[in-house]
PQR file of N, CA, C, O and H, with PARSE charges and radii, in Angstrom:
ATOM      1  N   UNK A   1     139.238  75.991  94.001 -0.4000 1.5000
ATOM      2  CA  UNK A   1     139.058  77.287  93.367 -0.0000 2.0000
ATOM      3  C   UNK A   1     140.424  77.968  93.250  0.5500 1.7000
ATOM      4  O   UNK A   1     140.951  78.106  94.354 -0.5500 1.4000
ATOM      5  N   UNK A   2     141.096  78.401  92.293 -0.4000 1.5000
ATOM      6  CA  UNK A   2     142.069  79.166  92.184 -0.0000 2.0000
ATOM      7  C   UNK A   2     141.789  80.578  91.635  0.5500 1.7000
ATOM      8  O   UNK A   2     141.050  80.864  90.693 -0.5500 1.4000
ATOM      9  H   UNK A   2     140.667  78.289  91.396  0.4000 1.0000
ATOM     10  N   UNK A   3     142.509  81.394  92.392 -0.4000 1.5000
ATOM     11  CA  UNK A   3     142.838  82.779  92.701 -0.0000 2.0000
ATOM     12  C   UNK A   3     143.445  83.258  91.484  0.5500 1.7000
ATOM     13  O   UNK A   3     144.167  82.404  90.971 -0.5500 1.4000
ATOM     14  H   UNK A   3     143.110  81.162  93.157  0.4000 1.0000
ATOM     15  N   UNK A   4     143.375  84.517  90.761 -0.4000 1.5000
ATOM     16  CA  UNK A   4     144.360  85.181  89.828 -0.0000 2.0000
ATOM     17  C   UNK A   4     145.774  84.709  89.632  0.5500 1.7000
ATOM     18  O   UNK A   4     146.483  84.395  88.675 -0.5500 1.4000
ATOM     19  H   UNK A   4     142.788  85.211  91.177  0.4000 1.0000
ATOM     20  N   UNK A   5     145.907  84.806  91.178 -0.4000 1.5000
ATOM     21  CA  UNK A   5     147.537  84.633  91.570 -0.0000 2.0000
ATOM     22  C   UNK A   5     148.437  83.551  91.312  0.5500 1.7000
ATOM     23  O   UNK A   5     149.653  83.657  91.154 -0.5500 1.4000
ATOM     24  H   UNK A   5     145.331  85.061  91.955  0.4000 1.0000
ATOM     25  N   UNK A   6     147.498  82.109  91.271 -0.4000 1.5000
ATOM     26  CA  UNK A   6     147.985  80.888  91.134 -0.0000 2.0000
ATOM     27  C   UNK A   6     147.783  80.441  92.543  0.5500 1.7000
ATOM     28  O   UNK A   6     148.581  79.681  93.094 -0.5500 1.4000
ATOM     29  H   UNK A   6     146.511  82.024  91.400  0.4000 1.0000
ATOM     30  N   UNK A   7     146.914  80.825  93.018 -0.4000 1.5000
ATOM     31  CA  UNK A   7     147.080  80.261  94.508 -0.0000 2.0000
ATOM     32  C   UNK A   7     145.592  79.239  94.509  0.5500 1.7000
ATOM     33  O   UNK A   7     144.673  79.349  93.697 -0.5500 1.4000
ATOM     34  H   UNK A   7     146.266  81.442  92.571  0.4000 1.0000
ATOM     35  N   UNK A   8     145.636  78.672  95.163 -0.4000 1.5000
ATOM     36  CA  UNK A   8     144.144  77.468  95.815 -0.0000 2.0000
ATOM     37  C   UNK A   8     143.292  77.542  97.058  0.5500 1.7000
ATOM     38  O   UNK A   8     143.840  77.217  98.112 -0.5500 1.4000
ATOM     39  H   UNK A   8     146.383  78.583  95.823  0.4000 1.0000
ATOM     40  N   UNK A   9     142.298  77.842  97.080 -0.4000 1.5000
ATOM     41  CA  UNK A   9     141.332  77.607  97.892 -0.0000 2.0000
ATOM     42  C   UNK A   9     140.816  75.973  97.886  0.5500 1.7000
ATOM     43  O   UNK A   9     140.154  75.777  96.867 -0.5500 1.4000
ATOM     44  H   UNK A   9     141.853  78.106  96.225  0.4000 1.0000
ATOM     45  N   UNK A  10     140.909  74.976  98.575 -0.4000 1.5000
ATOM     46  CA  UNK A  10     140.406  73.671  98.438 -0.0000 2.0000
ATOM     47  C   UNK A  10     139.373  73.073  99.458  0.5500 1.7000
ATOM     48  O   UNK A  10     138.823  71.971  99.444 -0.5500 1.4000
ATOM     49  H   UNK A  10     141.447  75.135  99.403  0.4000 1.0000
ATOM     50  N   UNK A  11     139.268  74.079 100.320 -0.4000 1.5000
ATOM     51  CA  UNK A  11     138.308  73.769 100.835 -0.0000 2.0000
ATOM     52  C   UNK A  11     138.650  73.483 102.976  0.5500 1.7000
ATOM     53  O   UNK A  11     139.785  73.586 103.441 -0.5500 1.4000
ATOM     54  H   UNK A  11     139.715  74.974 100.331  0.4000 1.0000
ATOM     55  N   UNK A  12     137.925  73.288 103.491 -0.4000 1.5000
ATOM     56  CA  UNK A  12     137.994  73.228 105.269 -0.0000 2.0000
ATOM     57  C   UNK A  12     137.992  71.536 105.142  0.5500 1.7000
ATOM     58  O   UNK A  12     137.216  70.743 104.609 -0.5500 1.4000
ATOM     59  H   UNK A  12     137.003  73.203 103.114  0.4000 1.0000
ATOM     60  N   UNK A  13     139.114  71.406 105.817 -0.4000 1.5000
ATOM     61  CA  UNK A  13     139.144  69.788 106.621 -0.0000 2.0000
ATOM     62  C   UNK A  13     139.246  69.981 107.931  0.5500 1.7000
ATOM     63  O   UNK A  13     139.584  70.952 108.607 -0.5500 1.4000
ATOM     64  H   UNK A  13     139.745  72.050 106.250  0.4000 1.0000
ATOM     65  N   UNK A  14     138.750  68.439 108.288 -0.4000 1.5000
ATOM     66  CA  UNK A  14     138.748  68.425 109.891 -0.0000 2.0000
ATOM     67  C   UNK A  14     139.561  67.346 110.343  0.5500 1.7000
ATOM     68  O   UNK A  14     139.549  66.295 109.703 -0.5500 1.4000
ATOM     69  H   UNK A  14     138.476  67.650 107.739  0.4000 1.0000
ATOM     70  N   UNK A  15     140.164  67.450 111.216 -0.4000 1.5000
ATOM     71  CA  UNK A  15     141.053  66.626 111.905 -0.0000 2.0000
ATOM     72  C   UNK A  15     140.282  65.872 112.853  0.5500 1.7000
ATOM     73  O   UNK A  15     139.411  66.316 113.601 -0.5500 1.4000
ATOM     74  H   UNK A  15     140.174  68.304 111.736  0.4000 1.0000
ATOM     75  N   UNK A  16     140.824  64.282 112.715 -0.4000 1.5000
ATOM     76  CA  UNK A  16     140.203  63.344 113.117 -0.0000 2.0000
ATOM     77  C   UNK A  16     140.868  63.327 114.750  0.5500 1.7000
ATOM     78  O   UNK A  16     141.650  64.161 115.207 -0.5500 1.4000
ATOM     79  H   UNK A  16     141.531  63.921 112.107  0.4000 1.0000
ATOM     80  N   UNK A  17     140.217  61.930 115.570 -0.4000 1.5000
ATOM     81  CA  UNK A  17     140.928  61.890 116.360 -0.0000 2.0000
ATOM     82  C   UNK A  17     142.332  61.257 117.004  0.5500 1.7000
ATOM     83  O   UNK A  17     142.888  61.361 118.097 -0.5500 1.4000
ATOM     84  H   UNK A  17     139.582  61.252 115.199  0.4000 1.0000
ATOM     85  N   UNK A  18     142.622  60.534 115.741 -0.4000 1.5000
ATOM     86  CA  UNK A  18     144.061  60.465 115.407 -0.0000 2.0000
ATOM     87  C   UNK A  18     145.217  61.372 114.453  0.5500 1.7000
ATOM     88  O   UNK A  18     146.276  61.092 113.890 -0.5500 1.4000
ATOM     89  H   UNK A  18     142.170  60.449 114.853  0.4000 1.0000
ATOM     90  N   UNK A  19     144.321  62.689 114.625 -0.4000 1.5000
ATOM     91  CA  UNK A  19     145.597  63.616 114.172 -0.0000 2.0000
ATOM     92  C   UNK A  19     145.280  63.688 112.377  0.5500 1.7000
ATOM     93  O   UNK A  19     145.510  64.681 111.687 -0.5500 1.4000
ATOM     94  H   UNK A  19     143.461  62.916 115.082  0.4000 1.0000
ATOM     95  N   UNK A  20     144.816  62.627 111.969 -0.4000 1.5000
ATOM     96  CA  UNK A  20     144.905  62.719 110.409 -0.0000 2.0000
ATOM     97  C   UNK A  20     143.250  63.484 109.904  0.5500 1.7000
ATOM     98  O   UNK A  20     142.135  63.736 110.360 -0.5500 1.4000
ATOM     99  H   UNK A  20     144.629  61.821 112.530  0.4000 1.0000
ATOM    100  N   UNK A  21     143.956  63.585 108.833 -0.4000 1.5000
ATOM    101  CA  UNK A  21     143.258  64.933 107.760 -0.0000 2.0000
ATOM    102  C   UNK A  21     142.866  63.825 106.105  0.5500 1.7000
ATOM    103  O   UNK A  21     143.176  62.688 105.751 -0.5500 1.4000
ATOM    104  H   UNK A  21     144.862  63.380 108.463  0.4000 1.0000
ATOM    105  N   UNK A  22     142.137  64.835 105.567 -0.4000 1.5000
ATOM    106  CA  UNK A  22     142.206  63.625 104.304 -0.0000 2.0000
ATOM    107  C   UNK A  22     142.048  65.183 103.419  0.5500 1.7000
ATOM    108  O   UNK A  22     141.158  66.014 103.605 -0.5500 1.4000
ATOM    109  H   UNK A  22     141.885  65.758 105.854  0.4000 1.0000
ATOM    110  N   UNK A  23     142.796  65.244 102.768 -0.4000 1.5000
ATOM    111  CA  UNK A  23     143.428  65.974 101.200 -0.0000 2.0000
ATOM    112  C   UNK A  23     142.420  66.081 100.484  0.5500 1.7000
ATOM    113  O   UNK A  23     141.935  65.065  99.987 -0.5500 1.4000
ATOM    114  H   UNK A  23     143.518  64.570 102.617  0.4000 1.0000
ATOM    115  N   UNK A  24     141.846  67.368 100.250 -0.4000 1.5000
ATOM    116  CA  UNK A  24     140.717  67.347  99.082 -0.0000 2.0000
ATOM    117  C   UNK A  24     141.314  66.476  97.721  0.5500 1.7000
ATOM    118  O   UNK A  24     142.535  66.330  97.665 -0.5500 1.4000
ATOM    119  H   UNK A  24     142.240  68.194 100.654  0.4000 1.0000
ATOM    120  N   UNK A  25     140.624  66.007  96.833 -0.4000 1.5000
ATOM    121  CA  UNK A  25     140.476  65.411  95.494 -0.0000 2.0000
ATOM    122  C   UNK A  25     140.981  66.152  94.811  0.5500 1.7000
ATOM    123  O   UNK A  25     141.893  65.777  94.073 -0.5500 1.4000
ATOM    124  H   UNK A  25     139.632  66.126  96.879  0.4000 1.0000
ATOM    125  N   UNK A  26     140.534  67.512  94.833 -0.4000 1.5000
ATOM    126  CA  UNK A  26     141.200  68.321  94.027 -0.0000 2.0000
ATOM    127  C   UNK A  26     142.343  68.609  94.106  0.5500 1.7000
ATOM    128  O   UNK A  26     142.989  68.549  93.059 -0.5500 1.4000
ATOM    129  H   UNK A  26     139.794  67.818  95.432  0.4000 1.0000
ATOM    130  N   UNK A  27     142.985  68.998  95.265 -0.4000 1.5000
ATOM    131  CA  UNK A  27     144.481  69.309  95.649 -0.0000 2.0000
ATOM    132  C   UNK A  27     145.276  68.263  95.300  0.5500 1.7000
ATOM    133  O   UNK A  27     146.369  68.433  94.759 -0.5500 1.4000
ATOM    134  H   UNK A  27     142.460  69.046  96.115  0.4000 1.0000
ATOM    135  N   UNK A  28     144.637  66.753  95.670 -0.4000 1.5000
ATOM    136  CA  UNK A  28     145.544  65.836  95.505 -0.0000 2.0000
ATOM    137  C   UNK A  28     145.601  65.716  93.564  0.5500 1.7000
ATOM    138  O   UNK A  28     146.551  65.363  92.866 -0.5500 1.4000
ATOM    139  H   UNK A  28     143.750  66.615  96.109  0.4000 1.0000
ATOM    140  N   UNK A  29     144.882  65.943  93.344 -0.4000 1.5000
ATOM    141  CA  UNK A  29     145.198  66.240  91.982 -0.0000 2.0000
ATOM    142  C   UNK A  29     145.865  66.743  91.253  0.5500 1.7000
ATOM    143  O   UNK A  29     146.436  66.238  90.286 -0.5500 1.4000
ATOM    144  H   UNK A  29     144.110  66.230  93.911  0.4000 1.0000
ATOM    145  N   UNK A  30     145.891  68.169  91.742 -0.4000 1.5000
ATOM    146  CA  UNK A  30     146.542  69.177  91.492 -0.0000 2.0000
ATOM    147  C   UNK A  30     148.059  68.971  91.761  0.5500 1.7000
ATOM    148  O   UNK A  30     148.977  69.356  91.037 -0.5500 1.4000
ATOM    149  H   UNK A  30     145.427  68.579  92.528  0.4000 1.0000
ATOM    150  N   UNK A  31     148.134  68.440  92.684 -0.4000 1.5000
ATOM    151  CA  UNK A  31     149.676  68.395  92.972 -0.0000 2.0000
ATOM    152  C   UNK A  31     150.076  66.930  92.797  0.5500 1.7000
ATOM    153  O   UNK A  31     151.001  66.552  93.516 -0.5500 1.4000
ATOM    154  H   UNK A  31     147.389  68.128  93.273  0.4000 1.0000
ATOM    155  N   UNK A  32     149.468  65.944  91.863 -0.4000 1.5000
ATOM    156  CA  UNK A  32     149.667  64.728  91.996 -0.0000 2.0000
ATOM    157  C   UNK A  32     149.732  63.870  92.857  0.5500 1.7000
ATOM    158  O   UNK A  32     150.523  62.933  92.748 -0.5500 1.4000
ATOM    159  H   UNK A  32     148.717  66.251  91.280  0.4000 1.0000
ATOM    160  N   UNK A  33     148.943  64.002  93.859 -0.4000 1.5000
ATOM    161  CA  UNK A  33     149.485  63.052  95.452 -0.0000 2.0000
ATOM    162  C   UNK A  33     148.715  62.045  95.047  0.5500 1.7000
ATOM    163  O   UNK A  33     147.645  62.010  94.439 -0.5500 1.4000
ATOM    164  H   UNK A  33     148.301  64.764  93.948  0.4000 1.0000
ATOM    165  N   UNK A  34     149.864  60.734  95.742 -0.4000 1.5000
ATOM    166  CA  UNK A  34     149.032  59.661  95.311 -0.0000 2.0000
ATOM    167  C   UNK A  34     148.832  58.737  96.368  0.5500 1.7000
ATOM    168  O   UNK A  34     149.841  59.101  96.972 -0.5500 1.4000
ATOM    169  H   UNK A  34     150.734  60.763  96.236  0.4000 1.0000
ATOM    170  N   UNK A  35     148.365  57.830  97.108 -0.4000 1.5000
ATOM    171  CA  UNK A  35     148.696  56.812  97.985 -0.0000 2.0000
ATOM    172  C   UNK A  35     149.831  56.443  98.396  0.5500 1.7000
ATOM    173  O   UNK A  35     150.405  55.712  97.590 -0.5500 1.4000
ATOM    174  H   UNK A  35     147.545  57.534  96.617  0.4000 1.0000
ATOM    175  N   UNK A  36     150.311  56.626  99.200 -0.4000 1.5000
ATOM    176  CA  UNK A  36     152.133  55.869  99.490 -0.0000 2.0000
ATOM    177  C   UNK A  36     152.927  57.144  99.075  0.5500 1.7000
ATOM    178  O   UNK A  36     154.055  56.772  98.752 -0.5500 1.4000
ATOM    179  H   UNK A  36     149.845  57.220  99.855  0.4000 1.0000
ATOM    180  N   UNK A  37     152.788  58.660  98.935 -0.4000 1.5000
ATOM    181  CA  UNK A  37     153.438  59.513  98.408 -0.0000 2.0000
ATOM    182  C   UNK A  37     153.700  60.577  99.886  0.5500 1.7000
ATOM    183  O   UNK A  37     152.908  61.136 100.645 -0.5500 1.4000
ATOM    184  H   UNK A  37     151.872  58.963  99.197  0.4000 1.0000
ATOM    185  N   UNK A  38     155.728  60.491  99.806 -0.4000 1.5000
ATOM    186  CA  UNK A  38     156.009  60.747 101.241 -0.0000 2.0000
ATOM    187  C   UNK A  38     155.106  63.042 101.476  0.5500 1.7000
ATOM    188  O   UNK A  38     154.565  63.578 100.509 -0.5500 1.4000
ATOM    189  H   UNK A  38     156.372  60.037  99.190  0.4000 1.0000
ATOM    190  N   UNK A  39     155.202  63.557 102.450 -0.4000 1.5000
ATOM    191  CA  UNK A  39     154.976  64.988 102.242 -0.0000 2.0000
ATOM    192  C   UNK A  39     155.716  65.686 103.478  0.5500 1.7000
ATOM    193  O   UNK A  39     155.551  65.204 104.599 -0.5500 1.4000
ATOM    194  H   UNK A  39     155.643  63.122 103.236  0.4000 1.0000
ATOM    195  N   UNK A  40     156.528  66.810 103.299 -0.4000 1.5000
ATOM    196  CA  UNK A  40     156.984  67.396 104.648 -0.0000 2.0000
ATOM    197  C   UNK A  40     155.600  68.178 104.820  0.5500 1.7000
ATOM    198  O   UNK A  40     154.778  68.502 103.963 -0.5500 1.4000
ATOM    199  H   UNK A  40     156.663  67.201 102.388  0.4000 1.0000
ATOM    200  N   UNK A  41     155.606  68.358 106.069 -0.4000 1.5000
ATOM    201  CA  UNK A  41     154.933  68.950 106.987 -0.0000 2.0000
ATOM    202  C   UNK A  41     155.897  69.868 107.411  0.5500 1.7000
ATOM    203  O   UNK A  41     156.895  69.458 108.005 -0.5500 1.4000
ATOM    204  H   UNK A  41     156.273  68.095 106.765  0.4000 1.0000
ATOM    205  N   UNK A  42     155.665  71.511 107.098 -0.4000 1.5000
ATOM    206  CA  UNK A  42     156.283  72.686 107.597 -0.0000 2.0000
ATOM    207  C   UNK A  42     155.608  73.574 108.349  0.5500 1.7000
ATOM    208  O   UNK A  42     154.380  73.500 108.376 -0.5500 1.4000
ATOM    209  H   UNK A  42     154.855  71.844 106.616  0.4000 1.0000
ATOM    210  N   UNK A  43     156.129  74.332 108.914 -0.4000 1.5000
ATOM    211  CA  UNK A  43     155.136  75.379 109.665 -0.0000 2.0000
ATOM    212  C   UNK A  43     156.035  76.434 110.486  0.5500 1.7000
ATOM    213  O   UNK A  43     157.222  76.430 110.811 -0.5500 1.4000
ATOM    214  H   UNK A  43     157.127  74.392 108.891  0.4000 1.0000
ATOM    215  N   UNK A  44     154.825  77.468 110.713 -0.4000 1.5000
ATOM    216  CA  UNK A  44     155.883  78.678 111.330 -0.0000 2.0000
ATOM    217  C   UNK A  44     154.371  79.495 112.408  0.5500 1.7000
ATOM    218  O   UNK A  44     153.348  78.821 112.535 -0.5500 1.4000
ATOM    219  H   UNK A  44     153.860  77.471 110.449  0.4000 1.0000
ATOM    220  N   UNK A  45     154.421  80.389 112.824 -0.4000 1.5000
ATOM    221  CA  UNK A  45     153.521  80.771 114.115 -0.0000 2.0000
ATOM    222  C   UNK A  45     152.087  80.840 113.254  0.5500 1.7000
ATOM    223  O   UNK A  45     151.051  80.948 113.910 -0.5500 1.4000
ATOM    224  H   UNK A  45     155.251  80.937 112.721  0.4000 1.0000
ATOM    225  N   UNK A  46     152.021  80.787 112.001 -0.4000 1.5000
ATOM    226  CA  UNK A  46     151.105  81.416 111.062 -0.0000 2.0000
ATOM    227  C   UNK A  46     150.083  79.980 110.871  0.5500 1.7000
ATOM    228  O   UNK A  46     148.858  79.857 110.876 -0.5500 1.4000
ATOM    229  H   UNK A  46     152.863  80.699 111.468  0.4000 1.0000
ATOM    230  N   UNK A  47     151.281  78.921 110.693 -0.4000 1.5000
ATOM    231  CA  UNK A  47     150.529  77.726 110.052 -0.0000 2.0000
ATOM    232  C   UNK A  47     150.915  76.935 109.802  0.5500 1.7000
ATOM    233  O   UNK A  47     152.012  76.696 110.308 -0.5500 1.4000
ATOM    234  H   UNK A  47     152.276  79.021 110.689  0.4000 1.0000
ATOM    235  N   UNK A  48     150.349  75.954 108.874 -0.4000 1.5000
ATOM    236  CA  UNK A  48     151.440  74.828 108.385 -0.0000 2.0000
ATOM    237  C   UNK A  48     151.209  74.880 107.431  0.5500 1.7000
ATOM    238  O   UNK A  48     150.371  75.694 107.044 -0.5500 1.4000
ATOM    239  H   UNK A  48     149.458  76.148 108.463  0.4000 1.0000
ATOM    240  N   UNK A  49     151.943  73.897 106.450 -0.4000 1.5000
ATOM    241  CA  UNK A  49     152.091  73.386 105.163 -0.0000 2.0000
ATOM    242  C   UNK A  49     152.782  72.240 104.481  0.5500 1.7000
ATOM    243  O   UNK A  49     153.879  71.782 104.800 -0.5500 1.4000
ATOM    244  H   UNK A  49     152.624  73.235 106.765  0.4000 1.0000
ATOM    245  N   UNK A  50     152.103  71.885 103.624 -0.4000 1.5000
ATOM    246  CA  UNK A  50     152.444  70.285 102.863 -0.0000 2.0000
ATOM    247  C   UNK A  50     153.307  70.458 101.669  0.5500 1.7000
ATOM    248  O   UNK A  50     153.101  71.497 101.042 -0.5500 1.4000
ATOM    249  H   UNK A  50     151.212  72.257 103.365  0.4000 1.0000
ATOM    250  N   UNK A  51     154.368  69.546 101.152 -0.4000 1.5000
ATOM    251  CA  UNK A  51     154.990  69.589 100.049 -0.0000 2.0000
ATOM    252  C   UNK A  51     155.088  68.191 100.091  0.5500 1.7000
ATOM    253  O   UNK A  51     155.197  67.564 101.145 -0.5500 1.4000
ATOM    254  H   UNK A  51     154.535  68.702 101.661  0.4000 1.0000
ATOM    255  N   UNK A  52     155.050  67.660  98.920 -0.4000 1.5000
ATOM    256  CA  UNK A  52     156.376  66.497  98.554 -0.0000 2.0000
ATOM    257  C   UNK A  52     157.351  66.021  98.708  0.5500 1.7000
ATOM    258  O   UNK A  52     157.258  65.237  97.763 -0.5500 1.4000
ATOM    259  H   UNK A  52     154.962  68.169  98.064  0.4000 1.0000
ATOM    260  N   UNK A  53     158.344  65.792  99.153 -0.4000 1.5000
ATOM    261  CA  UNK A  53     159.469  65.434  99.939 -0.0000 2.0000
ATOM    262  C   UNK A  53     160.086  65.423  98.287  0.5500 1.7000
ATOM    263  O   UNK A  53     161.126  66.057  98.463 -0.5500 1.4000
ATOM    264  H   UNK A  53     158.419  66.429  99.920  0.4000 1.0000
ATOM    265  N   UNK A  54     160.057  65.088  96.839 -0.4000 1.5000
ATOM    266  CA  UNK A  54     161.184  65.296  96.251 -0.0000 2.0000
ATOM    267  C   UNK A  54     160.920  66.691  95.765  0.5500 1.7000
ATOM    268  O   UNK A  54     161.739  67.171  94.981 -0.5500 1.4000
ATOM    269  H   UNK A  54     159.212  64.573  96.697  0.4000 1.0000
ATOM    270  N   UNK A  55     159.871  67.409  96.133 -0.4000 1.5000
ATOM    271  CA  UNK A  55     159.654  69.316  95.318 -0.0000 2.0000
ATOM    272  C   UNK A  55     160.819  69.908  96.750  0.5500 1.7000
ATOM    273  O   UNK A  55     161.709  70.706  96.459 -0.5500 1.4000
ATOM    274  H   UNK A  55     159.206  67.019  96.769  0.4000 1.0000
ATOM    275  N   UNK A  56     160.681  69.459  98.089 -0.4000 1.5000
ATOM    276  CA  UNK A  56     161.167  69.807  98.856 -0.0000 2.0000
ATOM    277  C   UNK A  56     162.800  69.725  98.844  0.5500 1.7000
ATOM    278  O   UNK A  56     163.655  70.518  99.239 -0.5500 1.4000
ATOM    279  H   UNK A  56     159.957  68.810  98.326  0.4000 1.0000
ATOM    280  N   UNK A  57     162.897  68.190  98.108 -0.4000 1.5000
ATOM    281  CA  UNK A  57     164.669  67.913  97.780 -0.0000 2.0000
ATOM    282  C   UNK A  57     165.270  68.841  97.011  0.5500 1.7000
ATOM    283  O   UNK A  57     166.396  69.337  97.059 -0.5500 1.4000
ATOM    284  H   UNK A  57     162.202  67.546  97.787  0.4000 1.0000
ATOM    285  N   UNK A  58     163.778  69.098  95.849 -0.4000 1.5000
ATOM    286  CA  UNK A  58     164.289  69.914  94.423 -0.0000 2.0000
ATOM    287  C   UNK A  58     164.993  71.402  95.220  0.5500 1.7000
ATOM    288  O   UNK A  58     166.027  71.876  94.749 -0.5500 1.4000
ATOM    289  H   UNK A  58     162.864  68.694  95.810  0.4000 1.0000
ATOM    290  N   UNK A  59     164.472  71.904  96.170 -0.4000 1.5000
ATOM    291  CA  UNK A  59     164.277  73.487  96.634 -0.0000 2.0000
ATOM    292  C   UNK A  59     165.605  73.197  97.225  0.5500 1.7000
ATOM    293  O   UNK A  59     166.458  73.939  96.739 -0.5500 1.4000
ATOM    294  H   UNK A  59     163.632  71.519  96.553  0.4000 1.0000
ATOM    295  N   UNK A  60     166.136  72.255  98.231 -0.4000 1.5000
ATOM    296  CA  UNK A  60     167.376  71.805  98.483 -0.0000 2.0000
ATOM    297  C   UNK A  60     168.337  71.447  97.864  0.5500 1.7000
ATOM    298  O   UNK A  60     169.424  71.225  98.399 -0.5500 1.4000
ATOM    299  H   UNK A  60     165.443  71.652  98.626  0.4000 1.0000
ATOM    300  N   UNK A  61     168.063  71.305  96.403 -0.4000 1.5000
ATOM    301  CA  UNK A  61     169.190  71.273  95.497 -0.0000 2.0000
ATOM    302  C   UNK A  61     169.333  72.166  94.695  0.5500 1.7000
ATOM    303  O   UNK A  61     170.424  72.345  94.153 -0.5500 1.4000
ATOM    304  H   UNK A  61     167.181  71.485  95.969  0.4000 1.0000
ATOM    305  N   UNK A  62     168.209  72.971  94.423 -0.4000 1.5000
ATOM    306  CA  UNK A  62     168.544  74.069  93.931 -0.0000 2.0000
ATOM    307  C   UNK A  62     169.534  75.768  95.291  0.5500 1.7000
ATOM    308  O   UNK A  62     170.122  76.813  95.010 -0.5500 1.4000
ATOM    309  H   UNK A  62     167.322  72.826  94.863  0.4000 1.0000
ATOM    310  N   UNK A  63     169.338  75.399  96.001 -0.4000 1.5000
ATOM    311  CA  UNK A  63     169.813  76.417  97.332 -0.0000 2.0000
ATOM    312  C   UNK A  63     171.184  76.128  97.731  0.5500 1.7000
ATOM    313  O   UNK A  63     171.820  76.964  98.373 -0.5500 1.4000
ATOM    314  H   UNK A  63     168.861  74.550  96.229  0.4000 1.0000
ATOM    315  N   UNK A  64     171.874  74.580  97.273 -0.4000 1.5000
ATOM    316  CA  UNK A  64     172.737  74.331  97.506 -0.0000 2.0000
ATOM    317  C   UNK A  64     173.571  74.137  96.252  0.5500 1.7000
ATOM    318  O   UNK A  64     174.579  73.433  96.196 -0.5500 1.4000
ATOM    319  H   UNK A  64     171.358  73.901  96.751  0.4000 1.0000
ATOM    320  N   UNK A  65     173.215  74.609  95.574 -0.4000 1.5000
ATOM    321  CA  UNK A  65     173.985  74.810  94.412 -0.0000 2.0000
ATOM    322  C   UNK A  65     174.246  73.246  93.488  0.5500 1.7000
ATOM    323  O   UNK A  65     175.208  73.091  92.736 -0.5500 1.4000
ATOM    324  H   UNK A  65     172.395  75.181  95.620  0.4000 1.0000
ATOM    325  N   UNK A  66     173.272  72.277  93.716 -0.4000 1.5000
ATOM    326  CA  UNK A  66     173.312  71.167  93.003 -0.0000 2.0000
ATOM    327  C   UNK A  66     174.503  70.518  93.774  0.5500 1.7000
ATOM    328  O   UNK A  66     175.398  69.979  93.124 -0.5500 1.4000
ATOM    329  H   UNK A  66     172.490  72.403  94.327  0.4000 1.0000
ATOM    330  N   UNK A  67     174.547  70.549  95.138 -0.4000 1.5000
ATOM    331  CA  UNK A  67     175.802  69.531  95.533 -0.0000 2.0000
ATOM    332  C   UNK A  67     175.115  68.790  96.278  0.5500 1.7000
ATOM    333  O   UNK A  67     175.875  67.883  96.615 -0.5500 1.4000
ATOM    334  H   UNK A  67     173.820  70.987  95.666  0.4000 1.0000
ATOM    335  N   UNK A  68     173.665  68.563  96.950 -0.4000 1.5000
ATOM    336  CA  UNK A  68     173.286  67.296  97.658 -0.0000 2.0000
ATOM    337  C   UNK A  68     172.241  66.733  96.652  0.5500 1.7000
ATOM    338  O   UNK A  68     171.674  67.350  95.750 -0.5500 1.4000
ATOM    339  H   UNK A  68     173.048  69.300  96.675  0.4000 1.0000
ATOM    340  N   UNK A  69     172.072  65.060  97.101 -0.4000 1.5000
ATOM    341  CA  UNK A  69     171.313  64.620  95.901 -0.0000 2.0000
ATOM    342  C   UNK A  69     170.394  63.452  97.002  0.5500 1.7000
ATOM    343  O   UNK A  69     169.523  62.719  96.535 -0.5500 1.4000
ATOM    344  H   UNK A  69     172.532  64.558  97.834  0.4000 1.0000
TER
END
């Protein structure tokens, strides 16, 4: 479900007992995730969060002024 804002509601997962989660259909959609596709794992007292490891490079090359690759 998306919000006015551009934001996503995708729904409650549950964590197994090896730690792993499984990605709604939709999200993985949405953001193209595919099998074998790396993701940082971020977080701060609030929560966590998933990216892509090259949207994450992109944010690192754009902050550094296009000098790491």
């Amino acid at each position: 479900m998306e919000a006015d804002n551009g934001k996503y509601l995708f729904g409650v997962v549950k964590v197994g007992e090896r730690g792993q989660i499984v990605i709604p259909k939709e999200a993985r959609e949405q953001y193209d995730i595919k099998a074998g596709d790396s993701l940082m794992v971020l977080g701060d007292n609030k929560g966590i969060a998933m990216l892509k490891t090259e949207v994450f490079q992109d944010i690192i090359n754009q902050a550094m002024g296009g000098l790491t690759k």
